[in-house]
N, C-alpha and C positions, 0 to 999 in steps of 0.2 A: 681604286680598290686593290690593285694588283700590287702597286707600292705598297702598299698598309699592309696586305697579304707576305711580303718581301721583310718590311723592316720588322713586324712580329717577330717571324721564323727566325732572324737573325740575332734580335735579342731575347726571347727566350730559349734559343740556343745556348744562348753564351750562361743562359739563367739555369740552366737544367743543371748542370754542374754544380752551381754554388748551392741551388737549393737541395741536393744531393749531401754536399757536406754537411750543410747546416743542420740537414736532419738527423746525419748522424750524431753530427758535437751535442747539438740541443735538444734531441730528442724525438717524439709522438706528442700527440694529444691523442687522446682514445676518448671516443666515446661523444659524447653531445658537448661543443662548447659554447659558455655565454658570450658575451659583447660587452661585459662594462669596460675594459681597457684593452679594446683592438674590435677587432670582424670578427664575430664567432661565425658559428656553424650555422645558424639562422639568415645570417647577412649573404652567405655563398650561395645558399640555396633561392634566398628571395631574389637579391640580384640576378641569377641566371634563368630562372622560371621568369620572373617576370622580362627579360629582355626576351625571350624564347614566344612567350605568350602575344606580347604587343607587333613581333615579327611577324608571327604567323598570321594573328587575327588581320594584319594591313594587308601585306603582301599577297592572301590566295584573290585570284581574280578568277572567280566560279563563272560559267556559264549559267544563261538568264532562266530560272525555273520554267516550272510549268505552270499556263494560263489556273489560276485560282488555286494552284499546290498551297496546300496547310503550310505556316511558318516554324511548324514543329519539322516538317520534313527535311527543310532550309536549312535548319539549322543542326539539325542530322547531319545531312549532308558536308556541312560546311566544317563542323567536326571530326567527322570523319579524315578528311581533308586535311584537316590541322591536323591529326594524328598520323598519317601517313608524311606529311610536311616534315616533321621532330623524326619518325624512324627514318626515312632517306631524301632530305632533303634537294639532293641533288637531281632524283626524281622528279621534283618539282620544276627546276630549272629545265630538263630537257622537257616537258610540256610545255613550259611557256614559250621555251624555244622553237619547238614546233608549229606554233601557233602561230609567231611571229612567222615563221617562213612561207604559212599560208597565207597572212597577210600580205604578203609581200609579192605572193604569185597573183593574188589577187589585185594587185595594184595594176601589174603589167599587166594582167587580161584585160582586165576595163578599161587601161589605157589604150591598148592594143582596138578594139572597138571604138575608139572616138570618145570615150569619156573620162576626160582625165580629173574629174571633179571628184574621181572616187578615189579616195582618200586611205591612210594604213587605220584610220577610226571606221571608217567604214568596213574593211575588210576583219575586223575583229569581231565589230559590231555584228556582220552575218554570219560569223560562223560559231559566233556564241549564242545565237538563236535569236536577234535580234530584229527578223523580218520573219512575218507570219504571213503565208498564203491565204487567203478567202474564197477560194472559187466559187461558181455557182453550185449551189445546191450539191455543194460535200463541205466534208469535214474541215477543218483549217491544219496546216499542219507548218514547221519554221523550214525557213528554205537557208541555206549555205551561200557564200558570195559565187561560186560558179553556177551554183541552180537560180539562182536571183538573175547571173549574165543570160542565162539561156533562155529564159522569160522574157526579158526586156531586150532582148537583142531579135529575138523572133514575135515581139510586138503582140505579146499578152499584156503587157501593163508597162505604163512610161518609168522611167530612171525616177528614184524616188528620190520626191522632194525633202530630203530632209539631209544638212549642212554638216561638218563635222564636228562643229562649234554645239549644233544639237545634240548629235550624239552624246557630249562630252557631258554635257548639263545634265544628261539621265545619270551619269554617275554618281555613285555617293561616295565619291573620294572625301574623308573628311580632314582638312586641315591640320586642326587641332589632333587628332586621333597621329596623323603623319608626324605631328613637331614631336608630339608626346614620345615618339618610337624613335625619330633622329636624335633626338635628347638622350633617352635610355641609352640605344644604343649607343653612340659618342662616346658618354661617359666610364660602357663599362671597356668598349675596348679602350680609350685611357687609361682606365683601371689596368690591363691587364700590361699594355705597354710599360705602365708606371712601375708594376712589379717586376718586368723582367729589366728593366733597365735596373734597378735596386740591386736585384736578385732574389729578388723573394718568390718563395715556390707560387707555382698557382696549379689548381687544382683542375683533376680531368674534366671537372664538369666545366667549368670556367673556359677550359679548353675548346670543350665540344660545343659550347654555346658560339666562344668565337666562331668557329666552325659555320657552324647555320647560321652565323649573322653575315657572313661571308655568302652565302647561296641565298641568302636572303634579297643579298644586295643584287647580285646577279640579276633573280626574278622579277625584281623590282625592274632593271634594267630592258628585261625582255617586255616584258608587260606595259612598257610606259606610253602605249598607246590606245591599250586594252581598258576598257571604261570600269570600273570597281563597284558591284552590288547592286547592276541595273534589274529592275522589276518591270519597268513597262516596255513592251513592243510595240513596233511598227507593223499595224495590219495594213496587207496588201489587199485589194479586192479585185479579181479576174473574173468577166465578166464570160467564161468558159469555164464547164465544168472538170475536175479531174478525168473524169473518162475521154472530156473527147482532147485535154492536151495527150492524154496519152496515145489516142490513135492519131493525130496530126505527126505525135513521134514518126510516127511509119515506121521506115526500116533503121531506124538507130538504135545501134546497138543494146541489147537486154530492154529494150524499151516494150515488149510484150509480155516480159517475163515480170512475176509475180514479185513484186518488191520485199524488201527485208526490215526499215527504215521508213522509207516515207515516198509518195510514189513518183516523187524526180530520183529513185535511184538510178536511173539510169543515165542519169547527169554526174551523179556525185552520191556514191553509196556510203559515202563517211566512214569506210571500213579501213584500218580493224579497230575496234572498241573494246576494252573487258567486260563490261557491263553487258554490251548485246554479243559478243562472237562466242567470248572464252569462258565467262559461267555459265550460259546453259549449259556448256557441254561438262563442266564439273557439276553438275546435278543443284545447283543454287544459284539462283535468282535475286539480285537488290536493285534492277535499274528498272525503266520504264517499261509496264508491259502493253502496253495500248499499241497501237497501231492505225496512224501514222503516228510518230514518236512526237508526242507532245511538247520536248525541250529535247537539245541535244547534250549528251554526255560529257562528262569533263574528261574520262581517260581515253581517247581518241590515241593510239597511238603514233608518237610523230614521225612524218615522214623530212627528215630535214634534206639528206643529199648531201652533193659536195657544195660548199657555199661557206661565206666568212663567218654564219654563225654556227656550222657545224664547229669548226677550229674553235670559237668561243667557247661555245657548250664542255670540248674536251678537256681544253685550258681549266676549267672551272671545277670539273668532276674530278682530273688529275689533282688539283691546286686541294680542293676539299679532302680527297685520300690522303692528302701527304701531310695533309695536317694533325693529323691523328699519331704519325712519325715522329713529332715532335716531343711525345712522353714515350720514347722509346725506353729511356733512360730515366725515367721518374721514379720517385719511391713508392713504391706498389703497399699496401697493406701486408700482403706473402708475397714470394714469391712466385709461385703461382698463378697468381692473378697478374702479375705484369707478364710472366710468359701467355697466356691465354691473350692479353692485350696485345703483345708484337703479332701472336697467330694469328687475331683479328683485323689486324691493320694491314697484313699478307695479305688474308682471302681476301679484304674487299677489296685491294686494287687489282689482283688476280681476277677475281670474279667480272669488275669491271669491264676489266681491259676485253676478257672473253666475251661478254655482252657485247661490247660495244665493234667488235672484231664481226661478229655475227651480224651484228645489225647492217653494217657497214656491206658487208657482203649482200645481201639481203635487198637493203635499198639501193643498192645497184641495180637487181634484176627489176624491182618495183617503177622507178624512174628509168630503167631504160638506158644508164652508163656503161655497162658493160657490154652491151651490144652497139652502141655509140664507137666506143673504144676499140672494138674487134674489127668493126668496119673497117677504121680510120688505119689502123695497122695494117691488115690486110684487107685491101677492098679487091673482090672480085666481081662475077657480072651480075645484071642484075638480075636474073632468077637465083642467085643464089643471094640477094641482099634480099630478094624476098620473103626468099627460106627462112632466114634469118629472122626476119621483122616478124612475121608469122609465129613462130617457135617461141620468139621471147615475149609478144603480144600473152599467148594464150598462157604462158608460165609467169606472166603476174597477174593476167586472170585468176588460173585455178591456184596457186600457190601463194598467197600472199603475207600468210606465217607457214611455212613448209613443216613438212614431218620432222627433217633432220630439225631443225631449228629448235623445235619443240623440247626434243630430245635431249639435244647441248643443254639448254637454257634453263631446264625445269630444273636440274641438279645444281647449278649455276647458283640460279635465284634462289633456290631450299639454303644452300653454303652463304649466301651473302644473308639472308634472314637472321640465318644464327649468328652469323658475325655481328650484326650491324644490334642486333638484342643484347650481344654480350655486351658491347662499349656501352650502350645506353643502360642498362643495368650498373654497369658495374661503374658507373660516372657517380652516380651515387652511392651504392656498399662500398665504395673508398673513404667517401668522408667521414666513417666510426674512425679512422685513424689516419690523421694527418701528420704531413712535419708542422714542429713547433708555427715556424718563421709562414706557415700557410696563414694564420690568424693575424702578422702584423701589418697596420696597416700602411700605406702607401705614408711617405714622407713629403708630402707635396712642396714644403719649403725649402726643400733643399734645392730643386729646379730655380728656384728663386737667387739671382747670384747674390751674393754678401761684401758688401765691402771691406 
């Protein structure tokens, strides 16, 4: 993906130029064009909607509704999803990426305990809500892969019998639906290779579609453990009711204290989420309001840390900004619109970079690296390592989106919104007016050598 991502930029580099002259020598199209003799304006739009469409619908890997949720709400939801997918993709890959990482700590926990039978399907499987509680005489509610360790390690209910081969079977990864979208997609970044080797202009949308077929791919990548459109769970049945795991808790931590979520919070509070932290406090509500949380949420923000798929995630967010770079020098409809374009293509890596500068800082103090760090440099004795450990304990307690944060990041995200609106907007109010050479089409026989 990284090559493909390389040899594009390279030659429609070289392509931006000619298709630059070309429009001046020959001209505009304005306005709607047909298709009997080349790609009209019909063919630009359908190929990239529909490459965009068959992405999206494959790639999101939702967490597993709620016991008997309407398929109207699913589909809401899933929607929803896809429309956030199209406005920043890249959003997307750092969730999956997240996700992956907690799979991934979940491998080592249950290994670390004696069961190495638990699997990265399994650790997706529970934290997409894949095992449901039963206790006696209360409510059911879905446990996480560390609230599932804390139970079967402290011999409420044995290691569940179910394979990862099982898990895999609930998915509804569909084949056919997969070829249909390698297919699409294939073709059209050929398409777009094909033109820039040519020289023929290709259009923003064309552009920005490569784009999200690129973070597409990514997702694909993080995910490909993560099981696709599962509906049914694994009920556990605990033959102890919630009240009395909670007072066997005894003295562990928050374990008296009034849950938020579900009442192993005191194992694993699943925090932070937008659904449950950061709407109520904006005065609107769209995620689950029951108590214990019926399914768990898909915006979970990630906690990834220093690790080789933080680096990946970067590679990828960096690699999707720059792509945008690449009609720096396009023929704009005004000029205007291509200045508002290069502005656009500033804030979002600006905006990024800040984002992710903050975050970075942030999930230090959450995980515990920078006081790791301070130690290692300067270690002194140990009531003052205690001090320490103390201080940074209670500040990813009570801190875990800080004020400051808030602050930076709200004007941050407002500037990246507009930006990332403008390019999607205006991907389309370009094609009233193309260069001529946007409509012709690829030469395919010439790749053909001739004797």
């Amino acid at each position: 993906m990284a090559h493909l991502f390389l040899i594009f930029n390279l030659c429609l580099g070289e392509a931006v130029a000619a298709s630059t002259t070309d429009a001046t020598a020959s001209g505009r199209q304005e306005g709607w064009v047909s298709s009997p003799n080349g790609r009209g304006t019909f063919d630009i739009i359908w190929g990239s909607l529909l490459t965009i469409f068959l992405c999206t619908w494959t790639s999101l890997h939702l967490n597993i509704p709620a016991l008997h949720e309407k398929y109207r709400y699913q589909w809401m939801r899933k929607f929803r999803w896809m429309v956030q997918a199209i406005m920043a993709p890249e959003f997307i890959v750092g969730f999956a990426t997240g996700q992956k990482v907690e799979a991934k700590k979940s491998v080592k926990l249950w290994k670390n305990s004696g069961f190495h039978q638990w699997t990265m399907r399994h650790g997706f499987y529970a934290n997409m809500g894949g095992f449901v509680v039963q206790p006696r005489d209360s409510q059911p509610f879905p446990v996480n892969s560390k609230q599932l360790h804390y139970l079967v390690t402290r011999g409420y209910t044995p290691f569940p019998a179910i394979t990862a081969d099982d898990i895999w079977d609930k998915s509804k990864q569909d084949r056919l639906q997969k070829a249909l979208t390698l297919l699409q997609t294939g073709w059209f970044v050929l398409q777009c290779l094909g033109r820039a080797i040519q020289h023929l202009p290709v259009t923003t949308l064309e552009l920005a579609t490569f784009g999200f077929v690129f973070c597409t791919f990514a997702s694909y990548y993080q995910w490909s453990d993560k099981p696709l459109d599962v509906e049914s769970r694994t009920i556990i049945e605990i033959e102890k009711s919630t009240k009395d795991i909670l007072i066997e808790a005894g003295n562990h931590r928050n374990a008296s204290k009034p849950y938020s979520h579900t009442p192993l919070d005191f194992v694993d509070d699943q925090s932070p989420s937008w659904l449950t932290e950061i709407q109520p406090h904006l005065r609107f509500h769209m995620g689950p309001r029951e108590r214990p949380l019926p399914r768990f949420t898909n915006d979970k923000f990630p906690v990834i840390g220093a690790s080789p798929d933080a680096i990946f995630l970067f590679i990828i967010i960096l690699a999707y900004c720059c792509i945008h770079f690449i009609a720096w020098n396009f023929e704009f409809p005004t000029h205007v619109e291509r200045t508002i374009w290069r502005v656009g293509c500033i804030a979002i890596v600006a905006t990024t970079f800040i984002f992710l500068a903050c975050e970075t800082y942030q999930d230090g103090h959450r995980v515990g690296r920078w006081q790791r760090w301070y130690l290692t440099i300067f270690p002194k004795n140990p009531v003052h390592i205690a001090r320490v450990n103390t201080m940074e304990r209670k500040r990813r307690e009570m801190e875990f989106i800080p004020f400051w944060e808030i602050v930076i990041v709200s004007p941050v995200t407002i500037m990246y919104t507009v930006a990332r609106t403008y390019i999607v907007v205006e991907v389309f109010v370009s094609l009233r007016s193309l260069p001529s050479g946007a409509f012709n089409s690829v030469q395919w026989s010439n790749f053909i050598p001739h004797s």
